[in-house]
C-alpha positions as CSV (number, residue, x, y, z in Angstrom):
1,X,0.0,0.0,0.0
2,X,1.6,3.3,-1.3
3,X,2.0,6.3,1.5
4,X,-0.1,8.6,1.6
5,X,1.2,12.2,0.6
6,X,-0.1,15.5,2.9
7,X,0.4,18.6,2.5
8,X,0.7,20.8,5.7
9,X,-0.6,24.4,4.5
10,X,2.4,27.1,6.0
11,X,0.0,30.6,6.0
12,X,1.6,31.7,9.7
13,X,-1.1,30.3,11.9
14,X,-1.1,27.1,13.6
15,X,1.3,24.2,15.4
16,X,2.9,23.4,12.2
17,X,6.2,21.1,13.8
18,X,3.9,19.2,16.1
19,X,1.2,18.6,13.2
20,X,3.8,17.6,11.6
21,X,5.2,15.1,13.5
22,X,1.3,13.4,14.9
23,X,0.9,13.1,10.7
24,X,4.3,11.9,10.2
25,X,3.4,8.8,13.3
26,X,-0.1,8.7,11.9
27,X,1.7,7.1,8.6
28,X,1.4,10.1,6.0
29,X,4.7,11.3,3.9
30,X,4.2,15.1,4.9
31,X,5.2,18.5,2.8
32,X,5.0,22.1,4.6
33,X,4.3,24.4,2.0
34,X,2.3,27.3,0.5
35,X,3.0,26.3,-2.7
36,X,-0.8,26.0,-4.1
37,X,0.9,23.0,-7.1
38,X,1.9,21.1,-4.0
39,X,-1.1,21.9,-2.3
40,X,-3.2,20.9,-4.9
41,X,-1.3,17.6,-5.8
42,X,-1.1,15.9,-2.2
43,X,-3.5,13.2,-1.4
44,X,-4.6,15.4,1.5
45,X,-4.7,18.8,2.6
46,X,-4.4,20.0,6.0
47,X,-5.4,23.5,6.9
48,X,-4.3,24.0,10.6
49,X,-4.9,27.5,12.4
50,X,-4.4,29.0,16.1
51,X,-5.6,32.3,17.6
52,X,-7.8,35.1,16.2
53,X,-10.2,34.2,13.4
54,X,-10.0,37.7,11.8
55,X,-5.8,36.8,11.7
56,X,-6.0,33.5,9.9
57,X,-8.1,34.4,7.2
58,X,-5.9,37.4,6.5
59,X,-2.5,35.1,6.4
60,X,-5.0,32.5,4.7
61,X,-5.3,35.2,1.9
62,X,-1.8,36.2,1.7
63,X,-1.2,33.3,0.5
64,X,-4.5,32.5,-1.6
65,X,-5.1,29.6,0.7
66,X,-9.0,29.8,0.5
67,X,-8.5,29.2,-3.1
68,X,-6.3,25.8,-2.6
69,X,-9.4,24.7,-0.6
70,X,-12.2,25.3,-2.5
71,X,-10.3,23.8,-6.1
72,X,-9.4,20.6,-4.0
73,X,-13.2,20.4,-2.8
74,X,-14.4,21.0,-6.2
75,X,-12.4,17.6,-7.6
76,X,-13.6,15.9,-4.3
77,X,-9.9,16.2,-2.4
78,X,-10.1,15.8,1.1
79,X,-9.4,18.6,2.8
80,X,-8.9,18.5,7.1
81,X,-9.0,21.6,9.3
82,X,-8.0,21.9,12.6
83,X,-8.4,24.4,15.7
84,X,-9.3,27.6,14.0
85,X,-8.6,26.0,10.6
86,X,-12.2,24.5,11.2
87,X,-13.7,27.8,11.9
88,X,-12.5,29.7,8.8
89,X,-14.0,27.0,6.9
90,X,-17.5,28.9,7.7
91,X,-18.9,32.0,6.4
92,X,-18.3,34.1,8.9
93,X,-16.9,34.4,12.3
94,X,-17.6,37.2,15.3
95,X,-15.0,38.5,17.7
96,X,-15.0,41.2,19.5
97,X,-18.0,42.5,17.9
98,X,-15.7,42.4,14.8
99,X,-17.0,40.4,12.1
100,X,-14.8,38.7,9.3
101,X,-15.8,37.0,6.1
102,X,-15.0,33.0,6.4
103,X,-14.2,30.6,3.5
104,X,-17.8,29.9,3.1
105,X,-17.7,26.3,2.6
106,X,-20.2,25.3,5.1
107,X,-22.9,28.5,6.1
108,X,-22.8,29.6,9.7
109,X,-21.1,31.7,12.4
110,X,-18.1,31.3,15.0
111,X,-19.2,33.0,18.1
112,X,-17.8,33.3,21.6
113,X,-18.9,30.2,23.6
114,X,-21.5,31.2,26.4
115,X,-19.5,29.4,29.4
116,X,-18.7,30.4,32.9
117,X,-14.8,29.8,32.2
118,X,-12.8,30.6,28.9
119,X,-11.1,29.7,26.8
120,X,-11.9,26.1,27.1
121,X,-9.1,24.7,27.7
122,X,-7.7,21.0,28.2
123,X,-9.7,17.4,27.8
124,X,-13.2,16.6,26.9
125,X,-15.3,13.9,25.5
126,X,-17.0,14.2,22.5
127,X,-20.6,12.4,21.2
128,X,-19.6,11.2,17.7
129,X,-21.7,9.2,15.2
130,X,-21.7,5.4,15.0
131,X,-20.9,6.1,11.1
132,X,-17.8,8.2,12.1
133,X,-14.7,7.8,9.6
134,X,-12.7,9.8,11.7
135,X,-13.7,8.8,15.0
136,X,-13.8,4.7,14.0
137,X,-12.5,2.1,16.9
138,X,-12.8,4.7,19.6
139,X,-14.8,4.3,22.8
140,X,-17.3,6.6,24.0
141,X,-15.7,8.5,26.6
142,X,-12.3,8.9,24.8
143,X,-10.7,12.5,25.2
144,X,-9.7,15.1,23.0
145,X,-7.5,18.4,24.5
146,X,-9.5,21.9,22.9
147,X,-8.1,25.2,23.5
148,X,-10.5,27.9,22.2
149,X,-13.2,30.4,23.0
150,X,-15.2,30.4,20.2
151,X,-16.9,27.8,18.2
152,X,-19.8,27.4,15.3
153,X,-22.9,26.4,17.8
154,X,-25.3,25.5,15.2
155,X,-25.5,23.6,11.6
156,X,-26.7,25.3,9.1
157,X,-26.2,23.3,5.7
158,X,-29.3,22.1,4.4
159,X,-29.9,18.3,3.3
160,X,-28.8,17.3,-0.1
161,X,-30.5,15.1,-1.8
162,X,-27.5,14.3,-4.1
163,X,-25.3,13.9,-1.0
164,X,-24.2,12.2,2.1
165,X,-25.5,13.7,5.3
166,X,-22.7,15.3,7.1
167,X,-21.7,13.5,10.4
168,X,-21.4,15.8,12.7
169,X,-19.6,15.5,16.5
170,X,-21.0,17.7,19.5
171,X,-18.6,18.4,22.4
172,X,-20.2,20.9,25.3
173,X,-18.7,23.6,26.9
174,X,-21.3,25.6,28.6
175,X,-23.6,25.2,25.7
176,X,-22.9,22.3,22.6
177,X,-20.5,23.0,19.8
178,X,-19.7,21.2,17.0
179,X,-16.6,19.4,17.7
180,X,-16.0,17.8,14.4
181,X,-17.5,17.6,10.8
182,X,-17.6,15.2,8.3
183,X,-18.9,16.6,4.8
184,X,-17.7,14.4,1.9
185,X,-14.1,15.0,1.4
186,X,-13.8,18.0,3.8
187,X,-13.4,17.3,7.6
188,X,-12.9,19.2,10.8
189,X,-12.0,19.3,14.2
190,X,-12.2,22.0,16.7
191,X,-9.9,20.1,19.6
192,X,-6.2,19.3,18.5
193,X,-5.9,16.0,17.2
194,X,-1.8,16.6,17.4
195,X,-2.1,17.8,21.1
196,X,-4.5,14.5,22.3
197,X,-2.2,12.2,22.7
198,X,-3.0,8.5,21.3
199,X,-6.8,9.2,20.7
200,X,-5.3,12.2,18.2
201,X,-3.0,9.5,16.8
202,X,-6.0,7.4,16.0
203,X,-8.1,9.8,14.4
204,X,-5.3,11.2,12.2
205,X,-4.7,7.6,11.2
206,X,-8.2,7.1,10.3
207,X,-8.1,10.5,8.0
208,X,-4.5,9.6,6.5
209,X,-6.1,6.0,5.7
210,X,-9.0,7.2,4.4
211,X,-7.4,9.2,1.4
Protein backbone atom coordinates (compact mmCIF):
# COMPACT_ATOMS: atom_id res chain seq x y z
CA UNK A 1 0.00 0.00 0.00
CA UNK A 2 1.63 3.35 -1.33
CA UNK A 3 1.98 6.28 1.51
CA UNK A 4 -0.10 8.60 1.64
CA UNK A 5 1.24 12.16 0.59
CA UNK A 6 -0.11 15.54 2.93
CA UNK A 7 0.43 18.65 2.51
CA UNK A 8 0.65 20.79 5.66
CA UNK A 9 -0.61 24.39 4.46
CA UNK A 10 2.38 27.07 6.00
CA UNK A 11 0.00 30.58 6.05
CA UNK A 12 1.64 31.73 9.66
CA UNK A 13 -1.07 30.26 11.94
CA UNK A 14 -1.13 27.08 13.56
CA UNK A 15 1.34 24.18 15.36
CA UNK A 16 2.94 23.37 12.20
CA UNK A 17 6.21 21.07 13.79
CA UNK A 18 3.92 19.24 16.13
CA UNK A 19 1.16 18.63 13.24
CA UNK A 20 3.83 17.55 11.57
CA UNK A 21 5.22 15.08 13.45
CA UNK A 22 1.33 13.36 14.85
CA UNK A 23 0.86 13.14 10.67
CA UNK A 24 4.31 11.85 10.22
CA UNK A 25 3.38 8.80 13.26
CA UNK A 26 -0.05 8.73 11.91
CA UNK A 27 1.73 7.09 8.62
CA UNK A 28 1.42 10.10 5.99
CA UNK A 29 4.71 11.32 3.86
CA UNK A 30 4.21 15.11 4.93
CA UNK A 31 5.20 18.54 2.81
CA UNK A 32 4.98 22.06 4.63
CA UNK A 33 4.26 24.37 1.97
CA UNK A 34 2.27 27.32 0.53
CA UNK A 35 2.99 26.27 -2.67
CA UNK A 36 -0.78 25.96 -4.09
CA UNK A 37 0.90 22.95 -7.08
CA UNK A 38 1.86 21.09 -4.02
CA UNK A 39 -1.14 21.88 -2.33
CA UNK A 40 -3.18 20.90 -4.92
CA UNK A 41 -1.31 17.63 -5.83
CA UNK A 42 -1.06 15.86 -2.20
CA UNK A 43 -3.53 13.24 -1.40
CA UNK A 44 -4.59 15.39 1.47
CA UNK A 45 -4.72 18.85 2.57
CA UNK A 46 -4.36 20.05 5.97
CA UNK A 47 -5.36 23.49 6.90
CA UNK A 48 -4.32 23.99 10.61
CA UNK A 49 -4.86 27.48 12.42
CA UNK A 50 -4.39 28.98 16.06
CA UNK A 51 -5.59 32.31 17.56
CA UNK A 52 -7.83 35.11 16.24
CA UNK A 53 -10.24 34.20 13.38
CA UNK A 54 -9.96 37.66 11.78
CA UNK A 55 -5.77 36.81 11.73
CA UNK A 56 -5.99 33.46 9.90
CA UNK A 57 -8.09 34.38 7.23
CA UNK A 58 -5.94 37.41 6.46
CA UNK A 59 -2.54 35.06 6.39
CA UNK A 60 -5.03 32.53 4.70
CA UNK A 61 -5.34 35.16 1.89
CA UNK A 62 -1.85 36.22 1.66
CA UNK A 63 -1.17 33.27 0.51
CA UNK A 64 -4.46 32.48 -1.62
CA UNK A 65 -5.12 29.56 0.65
CA UNK A 66 -8.98 29.78 0.46
CA UNK A 67 -8.50 29.15 -3.09
CA UNK A 68 -6.32 25.83 -2.63
CA UNK A 69 -9.40 24.69 -0.65
CA UNK A 70 -12.23 25.34 -2.52
CA UNK A 71 -10.30 23.76 -6.11
CA UNK A 72 -9.36 20.63 -4.04
CA UNK A 73 -13.19 20.36 -2.81
CA UNK A 74 -14.38 20.97 -6.17
CA UNK A 75 -12.41 17.60 -7.57
CA UNK A 76 -13.59 15.86 -4.34
CA UNK A 77 -9.93 16.25 -2.36
CA UNK A 78 -10.13 15.78 1.05
CA UNK A 79 -9.36 18.57 2.83
CA UNK A 80 -8.90 18.50 7.09
CA UNK A 81 -9.00 21.61 9.30
CA UNK A 82 -8.02 21.95 12.64
CA UNK A 83 -8.43 24.41 15.70
CA UNK A 84 -9.30 27.63 14.03
CA UNK A 85 -8.61 26.04 10.61
CA UNK A 86 -12.17 24.45 11.24
CA UNK A 87 -13.71 27.77 11.95
CA UNK A 88 -12.51 29.67 8.84
CA UNK A 89 -14.05 27.02 6.87
CA UNK A 90 -17.48 28.87 7.74
CA UNK A 91 -18.93 32.01 6.40
CA UNK A 92 -18.27 34.10 8.91
CA UNK A 93 -16.93 34.44 12.26
CA UNK A 94 -17.56 37.22 15.29
CA UNK A 95 -15.04 38.52 17.71
CA UNK A 96 -15.05 41.18 19.52
CA UNK A 97 -18.02 42.52 17.86
CA UNK A 98 -15.69 42.42 14.85
CA UNK A 99 -16.98 40.39 12.06
CA UNK A 100 -14.79 38.75 9.32
CA UNK A 101 -15.79 36.99 6.13
CA UNK A 102 -14.95 33.05 6.37
CA UNK A 103 -14.19 30.64 3.53
CA UNK A 104 -17.77 29.90 3.07
CA UNK A 105 -17.73 26.33 2.60
CA UNK A 106 -20.18 25.30 5.13
CA UNK A 107 -22.90 28.55 6.13
CA UNK A 108 -22.77 29.62 9.70
CA UNK A 109 -21.10 31.68 12.44
CA UNK A 110 -18.09 31.34 14.97
CA UNK A 111 -19.17 33.02 18.08
CA UNK A 112 -17.84 33.29 21.59
CA UNK A 113 -18.88 30.18 23.55
CA UNK A 114 -21.49 31.20 26.43
CA UNK A 115 -19.48 29.36 29.37
CA UNK A 116 -18.68 30.37 32.93
CA UNK A 117 -14.78 29.81 32.15
CA UNK A 118 -12.75 30.59 28.87
CA UNK A 119 -11.13 29.65 26.76
CA UNK A 120 -11.93 26.10 27.12
CA UNK A 121 -9.11 24.73 27.68
CA UNK A 122 -7.65 21.01 28.19
CA UNK A 123 -9.65 17.36 27.83
CA UNK A 124 -13.18 16.65 26.88
CA UNK A 125 -15.27 13.89 25.46
CA UNK A 126 -16.98 14.17 22.46
CA UNK A 127 -20.63 12.39 21.22
CA UNK A 128 -19.58 11.23 17.65
CA UNK A 129 -21.72 9.20 15.23
CA UNK A 130 -21.70 5.43 15.05
CA UNK A 131 -20.93 6.06 11.12
CA UNK A 132 -17.85 8.23 12.13
CA UNK A 133 -14.67 7.77 9.57
CA UNK A 134 -12.71 9.77 11.69
CA UNK A 135 -13.72 8.81 15.02
CA UNK A 136 -13.81 4.73 14.01
CA UNK A 137 -12.51 2.09 16.94
CA UNK A 138 -12.81 4.66 19.57
CA UNK A 139 -14.80 4.32 22.82
CA UNK A 140 -17.33 6.63 23.99
CA UNK A 141 -15.73 8.54 26.57
CA UNK A 142 -12.27 8.91 24.84
CA UNK A 143 -10.68 12.48 25.19
CA UNK A 144 -9.70 15.12 23.01
CA UNK A 145 -7.52 18.43 24.48
CA UNK A 146 -9.46 21.92 22.86
CA UNK A 147 -8.07 25.21 23.46
CA UNK A 148 -10.53 27.93 22.19
CA UNK A 149 -13.24 30.37 22.97
CA UNK A 150 -15.23 30.36 20.18
CA UNK A 151 -16.95 27.80 18.19
CA UNK A 152 -19.76 27.41 15.29
CA UNK A 153 -22.91 26.35 17.81
CA UNK A 154 -25.31 25.46 15.24
CA UNK A 155 -25.53 23.55 11.57
CA UNK A 156 -26.71 25.29 9.05
CA UNK A 157 -26.20 23.27 5.70
CA UNK A 158 -29.30 22.06 4.35
CA UNK A 159 -29.87 18.33 3.29
CA UNK A 160 -28.80 17.35 -0.12
CA UNK A 161 -30.51 15.14 -1.75
CA UNK A 162 -27.51 14.34 -4.10
CA UNK A 163 -25.33 13.91 -1.05
CA UNK A 164 -24.21 12.24 2.11
CA UNK A 165 -25.54 13.67 5.29
CA UNK A 166 -22.69 15.29 7.11
CA UNK A 167 -21.69 13.53 10.42
CA UNK A 168 -21.36 15.78 12.73
CA UNK A 169 -19.63 15.45 16.50
CA UNK A 170 -20.99 17.71 19.52
CA UNK A 171 -18.64 18.45 22.44
CA UNK A 172 -20.20 20.87 25.33
CA UNK A 173 -18.66 23.60 26.87
CA UNK A 174 -21.29 25.58 28.63
CA UNK A 175 -23.58 25.16 25.70
CA UNK A 176 -22.91 22.30 22.63
CA UNK A 177 -20.54 22.97 19.82
CA UNK A 178 -19.74 21.22 17.01
CA UNK A 179 -16.55 19.41 17.69
CA UNK A 180 -15.98 17.81 14.36
CA UNK A 181 -17.52 17.58 10.81
CA UNK A 182 -17.60 15.19 8.34
CA UNK A 183 -18.93 16.60 4.84
CA UNK A 184 -17.66 14.38 1.95
CA UNK A 185 -14.14 15.04 1.43
CA UNK A 186 -13.76 18.04 3.81
CA UNK A 187 -13.38 17.26 7.56
CA UNK A 188 -12.87 19.15 10.78
CA UNK A 189 -11.99 19.33 14.19
CA UNK A 190 -12.21 22.02 16.71
CA UNK A 191 -9.89 20.10 19.59
CA UNK A 192 -6.16 19.34 18.52
CA UNK A 193 -5.90 16.01 17.17
CA UNK A 194 -1.84 16.56 17.37
CA UNK A 195 -2.15 17.81 21.07
CA UNK A 196 -4.54 14.50 22.27
CA UNK A 197 -2.23 12.24 22.69
CA UNK A 198 -3.00 8.51 21.26
CA UNK A 199 -6.79 9.24 20.66
CA UNK A 200 -5.31 12.24 18.19
CA UNK A 201 -3.00 9.52 16.82
CA UNK A 202 -5.96 7.42 15.99
CA UNK A 203 -8.06 9.85 14.42
CA UNK A 204 -5.25 11.19 12.24
CA UNK A 205 -4.70 7.63 11.19
CA UNK A 206 -8.16 7.14 10.34
CA UNK A 207 -8.14 10.49 7.99
CA UNK A 208 -4.55 9.64 6.53
CA UNK A 209 -6.10 6.05 5.73
CA UNK A 210 -9.00 7.15 4.36
CA UNK A 211 -7.41 9.23 1.35
Amino acid sequence: MSVKSVALLDYGSGNLHSAERALVRAGAKVEVTADPEIALAADGLVVPGVGAYAACMAGLRAVRGERMIGQRLAGGRPVLGICVGMQILFERGVEFGVETDGCAEWPGVVERLSAPVLPHMGWNTVSAPQDSVLFAGMDEDTRFYFVHSYAAQTWELPPGEHFAAPKLTWAEHGVPFLAAVENGPLSATQFHPEKSGDAGAQLLHNWVQSL
